[in-house]
C-alpha positions as CSV (number, residue, x, y, z in Angstrom):
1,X,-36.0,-86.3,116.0
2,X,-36.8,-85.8,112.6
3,X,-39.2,-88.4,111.1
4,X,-38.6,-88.6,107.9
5,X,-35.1,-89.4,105.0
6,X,-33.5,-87.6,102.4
7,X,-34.5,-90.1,100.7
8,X,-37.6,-90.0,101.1
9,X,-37.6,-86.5,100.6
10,X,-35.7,-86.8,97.0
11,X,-38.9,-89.6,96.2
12,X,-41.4,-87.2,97.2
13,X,-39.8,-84.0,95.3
14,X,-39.1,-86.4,91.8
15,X,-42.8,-87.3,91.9
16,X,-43.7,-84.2,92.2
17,X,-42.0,-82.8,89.4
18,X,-42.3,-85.5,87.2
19,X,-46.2,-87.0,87.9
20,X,-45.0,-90.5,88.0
21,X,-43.5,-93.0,89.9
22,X,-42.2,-94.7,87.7
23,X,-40.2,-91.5,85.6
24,X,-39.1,-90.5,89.2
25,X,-37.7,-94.2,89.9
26,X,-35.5,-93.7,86.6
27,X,-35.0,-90.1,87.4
28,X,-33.5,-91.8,91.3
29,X,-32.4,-94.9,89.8
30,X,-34.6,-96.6,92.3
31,X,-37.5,-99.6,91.6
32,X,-41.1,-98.2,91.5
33,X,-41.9,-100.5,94.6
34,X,-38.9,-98.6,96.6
35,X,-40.0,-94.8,95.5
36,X,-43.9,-96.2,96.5
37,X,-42.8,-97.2,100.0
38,X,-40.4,-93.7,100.2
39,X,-43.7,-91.6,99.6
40,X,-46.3,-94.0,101.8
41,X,-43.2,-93.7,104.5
42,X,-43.5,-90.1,103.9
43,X,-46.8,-89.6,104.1
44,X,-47.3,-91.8,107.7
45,X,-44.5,-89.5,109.2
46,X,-46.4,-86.4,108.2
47,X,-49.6,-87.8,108.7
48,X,-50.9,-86.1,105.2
49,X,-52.0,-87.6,102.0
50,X,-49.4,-86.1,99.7
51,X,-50.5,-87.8,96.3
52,X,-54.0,-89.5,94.8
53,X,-52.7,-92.1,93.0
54,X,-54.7,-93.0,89.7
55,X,-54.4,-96.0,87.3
56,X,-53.5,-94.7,83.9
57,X,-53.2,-90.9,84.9
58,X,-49.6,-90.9,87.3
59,X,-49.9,-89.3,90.8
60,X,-51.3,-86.1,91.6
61,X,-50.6,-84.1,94.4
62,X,-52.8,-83.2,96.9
63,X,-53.1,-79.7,98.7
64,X,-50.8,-80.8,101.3
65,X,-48.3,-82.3,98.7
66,X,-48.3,-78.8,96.6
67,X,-47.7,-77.0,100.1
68,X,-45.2,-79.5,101.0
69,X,-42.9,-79.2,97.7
70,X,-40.9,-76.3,98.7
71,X,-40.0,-76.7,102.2
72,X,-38.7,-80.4,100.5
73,X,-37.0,-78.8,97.5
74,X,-35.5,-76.5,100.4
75,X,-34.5,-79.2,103.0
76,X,-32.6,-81.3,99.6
77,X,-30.6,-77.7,99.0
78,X,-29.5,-77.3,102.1
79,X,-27.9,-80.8,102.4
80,X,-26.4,-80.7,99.4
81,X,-25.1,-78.0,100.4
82,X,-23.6,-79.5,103.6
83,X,-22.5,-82.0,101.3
84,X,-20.7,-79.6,99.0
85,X,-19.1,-77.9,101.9
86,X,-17.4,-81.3,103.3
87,X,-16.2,-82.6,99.3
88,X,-14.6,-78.6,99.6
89,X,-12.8,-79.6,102.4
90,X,-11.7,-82.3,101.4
91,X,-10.3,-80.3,98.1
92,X,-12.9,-82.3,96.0
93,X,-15.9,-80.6,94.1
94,X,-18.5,-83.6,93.2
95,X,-22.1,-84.5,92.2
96,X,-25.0,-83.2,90.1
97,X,-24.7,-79.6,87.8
98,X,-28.2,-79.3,85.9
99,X,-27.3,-76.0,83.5
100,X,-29.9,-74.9,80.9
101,X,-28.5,-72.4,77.8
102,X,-30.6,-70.3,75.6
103,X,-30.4,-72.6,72.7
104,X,-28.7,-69.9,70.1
105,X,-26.0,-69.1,72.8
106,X,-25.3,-73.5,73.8
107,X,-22.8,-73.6,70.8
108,X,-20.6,-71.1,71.8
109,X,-20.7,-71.0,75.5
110,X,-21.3,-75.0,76.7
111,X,-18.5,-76.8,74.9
112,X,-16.1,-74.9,76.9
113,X,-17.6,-75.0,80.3
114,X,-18.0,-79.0,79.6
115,X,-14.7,-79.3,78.7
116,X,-13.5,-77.3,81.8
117,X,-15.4,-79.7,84.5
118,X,-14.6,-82.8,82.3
119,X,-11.1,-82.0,83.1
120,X,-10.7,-80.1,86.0
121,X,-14.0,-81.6,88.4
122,X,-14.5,-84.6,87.1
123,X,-16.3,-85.3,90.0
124,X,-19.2,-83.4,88.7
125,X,-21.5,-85.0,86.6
126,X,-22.8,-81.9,84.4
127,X,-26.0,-82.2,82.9
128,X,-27.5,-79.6,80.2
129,X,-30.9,-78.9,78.7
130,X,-31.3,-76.0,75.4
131,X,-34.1,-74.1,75.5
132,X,-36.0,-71.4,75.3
133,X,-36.0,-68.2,77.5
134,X,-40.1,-69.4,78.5
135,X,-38.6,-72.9,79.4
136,X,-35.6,-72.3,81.4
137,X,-37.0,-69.7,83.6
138,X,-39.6,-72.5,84.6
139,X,-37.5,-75.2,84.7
140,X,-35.4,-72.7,87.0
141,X,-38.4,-72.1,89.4
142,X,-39.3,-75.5,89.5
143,X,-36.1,-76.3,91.0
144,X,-35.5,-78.2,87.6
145,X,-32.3,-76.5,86.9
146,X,-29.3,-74.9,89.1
147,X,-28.8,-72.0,86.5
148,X,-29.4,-71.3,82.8
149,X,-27.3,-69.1,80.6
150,X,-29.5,-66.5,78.7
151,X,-29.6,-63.0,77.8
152,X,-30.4,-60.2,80.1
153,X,-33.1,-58.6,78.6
154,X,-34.7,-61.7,79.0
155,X,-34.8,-62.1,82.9
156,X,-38.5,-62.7,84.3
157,X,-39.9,-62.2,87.4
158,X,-38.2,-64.2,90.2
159,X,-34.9,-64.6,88.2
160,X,-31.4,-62.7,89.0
161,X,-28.5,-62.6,86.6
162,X,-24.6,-62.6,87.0
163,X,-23.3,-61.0,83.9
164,X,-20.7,-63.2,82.3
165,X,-20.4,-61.0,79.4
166,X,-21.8,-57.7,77.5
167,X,-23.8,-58.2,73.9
168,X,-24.9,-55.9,71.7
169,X,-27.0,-56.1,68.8
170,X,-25.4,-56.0,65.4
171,X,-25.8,-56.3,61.9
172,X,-25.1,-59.3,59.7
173,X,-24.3,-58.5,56.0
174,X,-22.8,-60.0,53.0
175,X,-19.3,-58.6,51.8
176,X,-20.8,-57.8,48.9
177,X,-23.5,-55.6,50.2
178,X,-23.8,-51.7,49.5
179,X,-22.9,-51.0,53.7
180,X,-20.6,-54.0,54.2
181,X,-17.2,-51.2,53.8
182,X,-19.1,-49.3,57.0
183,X,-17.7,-49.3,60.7
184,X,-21.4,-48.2,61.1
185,X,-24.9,-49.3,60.0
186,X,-27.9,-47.2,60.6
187,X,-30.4,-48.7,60.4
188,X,-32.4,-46.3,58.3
189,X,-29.8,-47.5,55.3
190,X,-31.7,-50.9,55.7
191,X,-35.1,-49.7,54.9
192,X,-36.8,-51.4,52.3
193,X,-34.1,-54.4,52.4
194,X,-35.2,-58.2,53.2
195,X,-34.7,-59.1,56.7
196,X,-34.1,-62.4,57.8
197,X,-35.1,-62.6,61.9
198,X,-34.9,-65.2,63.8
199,X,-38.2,-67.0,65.3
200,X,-37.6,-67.8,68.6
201,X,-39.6,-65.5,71.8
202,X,-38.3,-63.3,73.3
203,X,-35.8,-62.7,71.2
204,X,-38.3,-62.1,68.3
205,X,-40.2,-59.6,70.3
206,X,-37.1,-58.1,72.1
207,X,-35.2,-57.9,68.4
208,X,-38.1,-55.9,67.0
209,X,-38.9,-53.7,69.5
210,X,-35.4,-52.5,69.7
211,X,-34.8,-51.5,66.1
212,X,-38.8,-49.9,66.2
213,X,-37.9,-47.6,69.3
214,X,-34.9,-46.7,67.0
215,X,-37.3,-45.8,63.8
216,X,-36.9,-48.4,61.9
217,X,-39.8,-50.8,60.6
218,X,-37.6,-54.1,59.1
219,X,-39.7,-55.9,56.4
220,X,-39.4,-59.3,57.8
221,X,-38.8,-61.6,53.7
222,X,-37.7,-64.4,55.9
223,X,-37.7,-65.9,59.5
224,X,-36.2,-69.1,61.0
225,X,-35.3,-71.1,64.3
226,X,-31.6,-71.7,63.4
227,X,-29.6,-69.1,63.4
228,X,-27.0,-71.3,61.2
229,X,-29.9,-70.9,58.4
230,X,-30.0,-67.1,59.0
231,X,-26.3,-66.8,58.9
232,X,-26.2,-69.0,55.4
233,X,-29.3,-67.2,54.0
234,X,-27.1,-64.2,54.9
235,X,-24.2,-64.7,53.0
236,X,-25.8,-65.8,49.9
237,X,-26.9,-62.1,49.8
238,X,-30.7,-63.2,50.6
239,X,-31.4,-60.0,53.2
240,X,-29.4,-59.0,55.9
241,X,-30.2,-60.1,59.5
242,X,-30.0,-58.1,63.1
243,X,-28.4,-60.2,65.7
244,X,-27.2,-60.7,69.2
245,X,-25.0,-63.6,69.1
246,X,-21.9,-64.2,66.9
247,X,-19.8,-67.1,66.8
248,X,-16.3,-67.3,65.8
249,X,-14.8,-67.5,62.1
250,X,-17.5,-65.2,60.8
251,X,-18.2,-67.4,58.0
252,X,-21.4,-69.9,57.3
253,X,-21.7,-73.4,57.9
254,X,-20.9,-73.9,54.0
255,X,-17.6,-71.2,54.6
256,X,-18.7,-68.4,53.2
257,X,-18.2,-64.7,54.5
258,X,-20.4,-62.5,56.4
259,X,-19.7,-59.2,57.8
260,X,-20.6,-58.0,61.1
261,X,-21.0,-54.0,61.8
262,X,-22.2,-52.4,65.0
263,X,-25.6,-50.7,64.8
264,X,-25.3,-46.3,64.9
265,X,-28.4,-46.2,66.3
266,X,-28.4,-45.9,69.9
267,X,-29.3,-49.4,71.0
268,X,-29.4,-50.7,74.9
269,X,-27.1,-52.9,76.8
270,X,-27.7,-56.0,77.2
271,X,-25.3,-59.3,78.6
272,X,-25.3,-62.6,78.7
273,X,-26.2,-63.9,82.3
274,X,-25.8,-66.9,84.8
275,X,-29.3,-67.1,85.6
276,X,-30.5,-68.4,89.1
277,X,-33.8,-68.2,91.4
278,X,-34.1,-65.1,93.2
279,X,-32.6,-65.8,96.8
280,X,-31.0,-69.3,96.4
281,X,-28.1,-69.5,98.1
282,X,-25.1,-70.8,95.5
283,X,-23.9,-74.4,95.9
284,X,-19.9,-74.8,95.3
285,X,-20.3,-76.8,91.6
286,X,-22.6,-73.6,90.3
287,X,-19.8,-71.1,92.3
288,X,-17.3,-73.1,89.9
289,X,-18.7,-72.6,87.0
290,X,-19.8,-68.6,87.5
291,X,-16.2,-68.0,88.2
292,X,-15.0,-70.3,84.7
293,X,-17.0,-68.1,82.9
294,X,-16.0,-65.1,84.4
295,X,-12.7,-66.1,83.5
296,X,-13.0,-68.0,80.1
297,X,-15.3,-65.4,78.7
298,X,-14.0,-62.2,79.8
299,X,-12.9,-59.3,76.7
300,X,-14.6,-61.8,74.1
301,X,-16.1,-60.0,71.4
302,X,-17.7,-63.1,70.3
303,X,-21.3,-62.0,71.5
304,X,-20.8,-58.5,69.6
């Protein structure tokens, strides 16, 4: 027999991820005094200390709890995996989808995937975190998150990608600009021009390299964290801006016009992914949504 719960299991993993018993007792929706007596129930059936508990510094896991964490995070996947397979056969697709987005890509690609489990699995209680590339691939190894949409050029060590669609790099202009009538932009015509990147790693570093490898140095006038800045900076004729992403309208937050011409440089592929650990085996809710955005997203020329 096996001597120890789920829910034990589930008390023992939320500690662990968030140092507390009392943020993994909201996290489980569960009293303090119950996730205590899950882990000191835990602990007696494995016969190992898994935590040092310390007044005003959370719980801190032991070297049995650290080695412990993954055959736990393990045991929880594969029952909710049984569980998943028995709500399929029933024809019902139910409980928890934790999805991270690279934060310049969440505008354009969560509101639809939302909208398609709001109505079509309602069952499935979709949660979302924005963040960046650094983040989500953590949160992903931690077992924080069941996939994250990012680019691929961005995948780490660890991390496997199902392309949902292809991206290229591109050029923002304003209509008025000298090279806004081109199919064409290369990006020699830009030397000496204000750039306006944006500041977020890796696409910073990945952005810059690029356009190097292809000759060109880009004096960097402005940087920012929103790309909606970037965009409105753009159209007011401020610089130009080299950019992966590209939402619909083609116009700033305040309306006005930008342009958007493919770089003549030769520039390498890149996509947008479905990010998941390395080896884990896909539950039905994540299947769902890998197929939706196969689906929703395929031809779009939204991404460039």
């Amino acid at each position: 027999m096996i001597p120890f719960t789920l829910r034990q299991l589930e008390a023992f993993v939320a500690v662990m991820e968030t140092r507390s018993v009392s943020l993994a007792a909201r996290r489980l929706q569960l009293t303090a005094g119950a996730v205590s007596l899950a882990i000191s129930e835990l602990e007696d059936a494995m016969e190992v200390q898994l935590f040092v508990r310390r007044r005003g510094k959370g719980a801190e896991p032991t070297p049995a709890g650290a080695a412990a964490l993954e055959g736990a995070r393990t045991a929880l996947s594969e029952a909710r995996s049984l569980a998943d397979l028995s709500r399929t056969l029933r024809g019902e697709l139910a409980g928890e989808l934790r999805i991270g987005c690279f934060a310049t890509l969440s505008p354009w690609l969560l509101p639809p995937i939302l909208d398609h489990f709001a109505s079509e699995h309602p069952g499935v209680d979709v949660e979302f975190v924005e963040e960046t590339t650094d983040v989500l691939t953590e949160r992903l190894r931690a077992g924080q998150l069941d996939a994250a949409l990012m680019y691929a050029n961005h995948l780490a060590g660890g991390i496997v990608g199902n392309e949902i669609v292809s991206a290229r790099l591109q050029v923002a202009l304003a209509p008025g600009h000298r090279l806004a009538a081109r199919d064409e932009v290369p990006l020699s015509e830009l030397d000496g021009e204000p750039a306006i990147l944006l500041d977020i790693e890796p696409s910073l570093s990945h952005v810059e390299e690029i356009v190097r490898r292809a000759g060109h140095v880009p004096w960097v006038r402005w940087r920012s964290r929103n790309p909606e800045t970037i965009r409105a900076m753009v159209a007011y004729g401020l610089g130009y801006t080299i950019i992966m992403g590209r939402p619909y309208g083609d116009r700033s937050i305040e309306g006005l016009p930008l342009v958007y011409r493919r770089i003549a440089d030769p520039i390498p592929a890149n996509s947008v992914v479905l990010a998941v650990p390395k080896g884990m085996r896909p539950h039905a809710r994540l299947t769902a949504r890998l197929r939706f955005c196969e689906r929703h997203f395929a031809g779009e020329d939204v991404l460039g």
